[in-house]
N, CA, C and O atoms as CSV, one atom per row, in Angstrom:
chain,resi,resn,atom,element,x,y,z
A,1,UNK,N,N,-17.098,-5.567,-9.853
A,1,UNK,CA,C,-16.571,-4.936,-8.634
A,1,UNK,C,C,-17.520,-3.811,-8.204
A,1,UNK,O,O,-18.025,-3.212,-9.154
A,2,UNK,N,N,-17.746,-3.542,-7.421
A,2,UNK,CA,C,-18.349,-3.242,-6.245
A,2,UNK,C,C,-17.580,-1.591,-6.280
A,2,UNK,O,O,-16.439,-1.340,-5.893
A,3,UNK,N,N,-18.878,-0.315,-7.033
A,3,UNK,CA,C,-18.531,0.945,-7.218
A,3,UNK,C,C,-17.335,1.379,-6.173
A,3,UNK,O,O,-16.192,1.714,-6.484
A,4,UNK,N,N,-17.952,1.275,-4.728
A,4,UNK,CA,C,-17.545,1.807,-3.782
A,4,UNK,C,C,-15.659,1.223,-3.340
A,4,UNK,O,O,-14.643,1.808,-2.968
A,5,UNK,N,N,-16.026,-0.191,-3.653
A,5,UNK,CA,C,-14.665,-1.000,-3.404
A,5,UNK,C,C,-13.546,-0.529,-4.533
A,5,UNK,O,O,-12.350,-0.476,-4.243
A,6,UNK,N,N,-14.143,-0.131,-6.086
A,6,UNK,CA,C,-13.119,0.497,-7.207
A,6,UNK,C,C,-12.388,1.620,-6.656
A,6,UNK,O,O,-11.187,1.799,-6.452
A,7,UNK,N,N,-13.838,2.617,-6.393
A,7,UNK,CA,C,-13.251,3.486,-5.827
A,7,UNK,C,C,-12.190,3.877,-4.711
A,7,UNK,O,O,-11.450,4.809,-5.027
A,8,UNK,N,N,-11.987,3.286,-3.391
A,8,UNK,CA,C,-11.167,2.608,-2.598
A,8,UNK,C,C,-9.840,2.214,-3.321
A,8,UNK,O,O,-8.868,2.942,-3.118
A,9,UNK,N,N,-9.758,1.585,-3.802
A,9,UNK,CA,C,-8.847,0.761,-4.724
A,9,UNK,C,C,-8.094,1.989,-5.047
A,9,UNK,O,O,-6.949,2.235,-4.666
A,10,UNK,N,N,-9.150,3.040,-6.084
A,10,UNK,CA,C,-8.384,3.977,-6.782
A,10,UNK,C,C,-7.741,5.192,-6.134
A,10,UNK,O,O,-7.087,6.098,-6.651
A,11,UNK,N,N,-8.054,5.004,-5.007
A,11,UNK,CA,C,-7.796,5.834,-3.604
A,11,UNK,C,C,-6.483,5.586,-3.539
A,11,UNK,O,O,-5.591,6.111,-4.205
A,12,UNK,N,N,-6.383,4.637,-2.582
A,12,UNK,CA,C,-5.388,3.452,-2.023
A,12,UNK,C,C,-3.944,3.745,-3.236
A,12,UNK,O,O,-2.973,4.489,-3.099
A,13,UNK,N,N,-4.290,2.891,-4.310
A,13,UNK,CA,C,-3.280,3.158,-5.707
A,13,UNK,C,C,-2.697,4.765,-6.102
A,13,UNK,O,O,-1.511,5.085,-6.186
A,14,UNK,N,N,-3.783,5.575,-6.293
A,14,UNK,CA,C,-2.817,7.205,-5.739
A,14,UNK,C,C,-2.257,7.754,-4.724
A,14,UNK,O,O,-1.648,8.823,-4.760
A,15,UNK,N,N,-2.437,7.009,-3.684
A,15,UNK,CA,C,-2.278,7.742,-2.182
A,15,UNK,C,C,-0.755,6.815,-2.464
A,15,UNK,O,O,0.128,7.542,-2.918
A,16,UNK,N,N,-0.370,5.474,-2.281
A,16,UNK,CA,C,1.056,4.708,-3.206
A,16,UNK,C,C,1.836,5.366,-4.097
A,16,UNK,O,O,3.039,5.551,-3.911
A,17,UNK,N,N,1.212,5.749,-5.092
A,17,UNK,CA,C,1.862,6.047,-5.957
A,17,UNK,C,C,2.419,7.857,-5.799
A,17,UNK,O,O,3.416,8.293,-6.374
A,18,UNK,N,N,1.460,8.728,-4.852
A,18,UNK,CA,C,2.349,9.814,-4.023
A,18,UNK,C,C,2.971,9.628,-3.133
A,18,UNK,O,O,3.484,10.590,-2.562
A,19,UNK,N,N,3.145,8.472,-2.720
A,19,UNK,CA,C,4.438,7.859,-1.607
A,19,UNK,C,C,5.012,7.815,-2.077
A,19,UNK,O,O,5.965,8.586,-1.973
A,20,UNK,N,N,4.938,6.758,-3.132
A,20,UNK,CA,C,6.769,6.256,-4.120
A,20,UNK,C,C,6.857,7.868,-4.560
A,20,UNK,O,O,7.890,8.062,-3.920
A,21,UNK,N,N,6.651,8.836,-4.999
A,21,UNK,CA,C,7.356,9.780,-5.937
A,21,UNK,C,C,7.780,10.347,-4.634
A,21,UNK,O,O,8.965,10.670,-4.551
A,22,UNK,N,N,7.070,10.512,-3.674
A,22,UNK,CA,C,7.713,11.215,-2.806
A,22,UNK,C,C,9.438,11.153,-1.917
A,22,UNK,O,O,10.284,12.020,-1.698
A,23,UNK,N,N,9.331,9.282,-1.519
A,23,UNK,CA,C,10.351,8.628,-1.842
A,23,UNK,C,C,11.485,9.128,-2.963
A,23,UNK,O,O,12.508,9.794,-2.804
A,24,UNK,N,N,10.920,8.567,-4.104
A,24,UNK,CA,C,12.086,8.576,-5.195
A,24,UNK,C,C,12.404,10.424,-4.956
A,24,UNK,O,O,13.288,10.734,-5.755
A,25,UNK,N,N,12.124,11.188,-4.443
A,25,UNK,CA,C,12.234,12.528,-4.570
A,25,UNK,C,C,13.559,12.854,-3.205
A,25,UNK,O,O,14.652,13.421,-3.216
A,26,UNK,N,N,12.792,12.196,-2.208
A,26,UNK,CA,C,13.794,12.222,-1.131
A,26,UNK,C,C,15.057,11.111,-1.179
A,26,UNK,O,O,16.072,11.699,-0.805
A,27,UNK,N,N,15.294,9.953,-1.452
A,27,UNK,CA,C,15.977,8.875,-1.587
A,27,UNK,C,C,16.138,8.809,-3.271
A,27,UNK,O,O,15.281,8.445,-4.077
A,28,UNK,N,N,17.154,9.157,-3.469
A,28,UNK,CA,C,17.346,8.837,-5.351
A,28,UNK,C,C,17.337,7.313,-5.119
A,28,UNK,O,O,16.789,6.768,-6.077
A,29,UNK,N,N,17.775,6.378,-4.128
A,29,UNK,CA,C,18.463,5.293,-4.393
A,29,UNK,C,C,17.364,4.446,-4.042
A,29,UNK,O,O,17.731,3.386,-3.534
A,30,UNK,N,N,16.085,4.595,-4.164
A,30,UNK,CA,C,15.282,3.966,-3.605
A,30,UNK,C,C,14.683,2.586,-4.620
A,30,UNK,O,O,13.977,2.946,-5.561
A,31,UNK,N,N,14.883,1.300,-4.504
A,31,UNK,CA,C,15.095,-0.308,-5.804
A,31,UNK,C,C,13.412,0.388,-6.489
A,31,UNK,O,O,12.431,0.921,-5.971
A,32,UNK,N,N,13.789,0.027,-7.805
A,32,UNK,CA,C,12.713,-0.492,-8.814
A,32,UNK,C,C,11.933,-1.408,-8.342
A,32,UNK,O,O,10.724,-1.180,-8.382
A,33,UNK,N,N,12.503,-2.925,-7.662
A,33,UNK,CA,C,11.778,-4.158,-7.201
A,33,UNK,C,C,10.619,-3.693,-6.133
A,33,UNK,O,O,9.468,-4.130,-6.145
A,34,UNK,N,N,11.287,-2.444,-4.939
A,34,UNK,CA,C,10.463,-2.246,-3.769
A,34,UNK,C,C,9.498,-1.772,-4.513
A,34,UNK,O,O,8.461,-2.351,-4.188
A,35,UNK,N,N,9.277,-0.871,-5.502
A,35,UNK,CA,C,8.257,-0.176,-5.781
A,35,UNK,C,C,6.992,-1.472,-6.538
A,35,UNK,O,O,5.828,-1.684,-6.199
A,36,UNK,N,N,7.563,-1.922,-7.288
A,36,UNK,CA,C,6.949,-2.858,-8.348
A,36,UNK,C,C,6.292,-3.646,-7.165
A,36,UNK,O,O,5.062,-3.618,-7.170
A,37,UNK,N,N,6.815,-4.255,-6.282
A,37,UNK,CA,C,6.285,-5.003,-5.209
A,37,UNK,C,C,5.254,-4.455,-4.238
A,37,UNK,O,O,4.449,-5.076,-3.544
A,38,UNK,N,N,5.440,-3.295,-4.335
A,38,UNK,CA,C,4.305,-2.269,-3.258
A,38,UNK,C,C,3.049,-2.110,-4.316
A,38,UNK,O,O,1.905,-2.290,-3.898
A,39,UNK,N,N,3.273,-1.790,-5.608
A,39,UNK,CA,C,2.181,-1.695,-6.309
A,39,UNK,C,C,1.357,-2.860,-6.584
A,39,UNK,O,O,0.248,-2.760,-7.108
A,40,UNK,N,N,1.797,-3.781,-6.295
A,40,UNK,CA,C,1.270,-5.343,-7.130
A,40,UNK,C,C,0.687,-5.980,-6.077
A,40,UNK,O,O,-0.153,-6.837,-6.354
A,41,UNK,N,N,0.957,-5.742,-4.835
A,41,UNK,CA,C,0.673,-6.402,-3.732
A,41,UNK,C,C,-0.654,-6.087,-3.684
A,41,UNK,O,O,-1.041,-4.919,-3.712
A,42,UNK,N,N,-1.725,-7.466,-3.583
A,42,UNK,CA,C,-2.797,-7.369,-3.479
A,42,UNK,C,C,-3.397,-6.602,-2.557
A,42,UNK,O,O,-2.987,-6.645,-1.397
A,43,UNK,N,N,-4.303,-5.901,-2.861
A,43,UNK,CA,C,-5.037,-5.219,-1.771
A,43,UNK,C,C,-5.516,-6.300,-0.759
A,43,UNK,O,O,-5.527,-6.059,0.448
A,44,UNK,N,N,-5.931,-7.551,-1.296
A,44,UNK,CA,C,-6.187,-8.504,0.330
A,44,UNK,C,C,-5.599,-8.919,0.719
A,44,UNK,O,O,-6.125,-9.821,1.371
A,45,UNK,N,N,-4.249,-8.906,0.854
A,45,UNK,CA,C,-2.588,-9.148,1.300
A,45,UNK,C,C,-2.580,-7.932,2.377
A,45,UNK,O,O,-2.847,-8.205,3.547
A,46,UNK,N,N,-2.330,-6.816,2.067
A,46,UNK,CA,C,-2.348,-5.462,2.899
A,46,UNK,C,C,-3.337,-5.774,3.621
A,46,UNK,O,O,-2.935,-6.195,4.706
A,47,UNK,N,N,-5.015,-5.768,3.496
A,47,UNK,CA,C,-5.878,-5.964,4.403
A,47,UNK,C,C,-5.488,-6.976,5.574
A,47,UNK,O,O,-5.903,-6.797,6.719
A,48,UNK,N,N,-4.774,-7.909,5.270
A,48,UNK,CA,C,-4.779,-9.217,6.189
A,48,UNK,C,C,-3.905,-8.766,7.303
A,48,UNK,O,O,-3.993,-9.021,8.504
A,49,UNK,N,N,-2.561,-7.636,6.289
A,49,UNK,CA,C,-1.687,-7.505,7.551
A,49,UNK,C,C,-2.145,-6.741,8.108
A,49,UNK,O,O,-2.027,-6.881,9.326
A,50,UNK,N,N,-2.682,-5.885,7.775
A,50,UNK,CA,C,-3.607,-4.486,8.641
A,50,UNK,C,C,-4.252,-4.869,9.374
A,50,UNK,O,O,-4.099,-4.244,10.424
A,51,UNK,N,N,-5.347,-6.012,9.481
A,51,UNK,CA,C,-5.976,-6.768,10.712
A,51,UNK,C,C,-4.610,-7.328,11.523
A,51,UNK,O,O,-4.417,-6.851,12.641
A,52,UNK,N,N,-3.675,-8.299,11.017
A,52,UNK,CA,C,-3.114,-8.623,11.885
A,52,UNK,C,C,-2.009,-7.764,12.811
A,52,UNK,O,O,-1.499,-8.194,13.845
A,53,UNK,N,N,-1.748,-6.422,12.192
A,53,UNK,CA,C,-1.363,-5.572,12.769
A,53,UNK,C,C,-2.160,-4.923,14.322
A,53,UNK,O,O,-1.640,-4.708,15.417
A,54,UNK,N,N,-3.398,-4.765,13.929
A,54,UNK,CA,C,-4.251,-4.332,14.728
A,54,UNK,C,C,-4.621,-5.176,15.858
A,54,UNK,O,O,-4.966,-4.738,16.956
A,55,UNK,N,N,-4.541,-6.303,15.564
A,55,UNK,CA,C,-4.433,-7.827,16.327
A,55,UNK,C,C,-3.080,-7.773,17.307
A,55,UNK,O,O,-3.473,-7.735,18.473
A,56,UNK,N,N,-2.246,-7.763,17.266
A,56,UNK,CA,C,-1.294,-7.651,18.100
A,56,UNK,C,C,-0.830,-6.090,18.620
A,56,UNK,O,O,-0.080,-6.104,19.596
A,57,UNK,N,N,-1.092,-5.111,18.226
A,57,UNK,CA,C,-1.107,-3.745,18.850
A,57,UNK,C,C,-2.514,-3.993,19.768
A,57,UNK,O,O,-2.306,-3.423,20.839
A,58,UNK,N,N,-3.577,-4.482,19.779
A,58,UNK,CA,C,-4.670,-4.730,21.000
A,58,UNK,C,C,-4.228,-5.333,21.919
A,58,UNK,O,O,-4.085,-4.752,22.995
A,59,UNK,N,N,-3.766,-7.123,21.722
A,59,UNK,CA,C,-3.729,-7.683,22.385
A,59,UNK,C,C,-2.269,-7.206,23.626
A,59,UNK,O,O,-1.923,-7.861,24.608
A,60,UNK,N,N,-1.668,-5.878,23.124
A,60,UNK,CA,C,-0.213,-6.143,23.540
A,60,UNK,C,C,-0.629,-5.186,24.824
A,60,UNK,O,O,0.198,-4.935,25.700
């Protein structure tokens, strides 16, 4: 892997993981599953929707 892309990665994975606490801080009731699922989700899963996000906020 690609220094620059780890790094990214390791970005991305703390910048998440001060969301969820922030979450679990504001929302006690916030599922185990959502979190486990936000962490696991491939980073080229997110990329795809992030283009296709950007894809229909242009075209609209």
């Amino acid at each position: 892997m690609d220094p620059k892309v780890a790094q990214d990665h390791a970005k991305t994975v703390r910048s998440r993981l001060n969301i969820i606490r922030g979450g679990i801080k504001k929302e006690k009731s916030l599922l185990a599953e959502k979190i486990t699922a936000f962490l696991v989700l491939p980073l080229s899963t997110i990329d795809t929707i992030n283009k296709q996000i950007i894809k229909s906020s242009r075209s609209s």
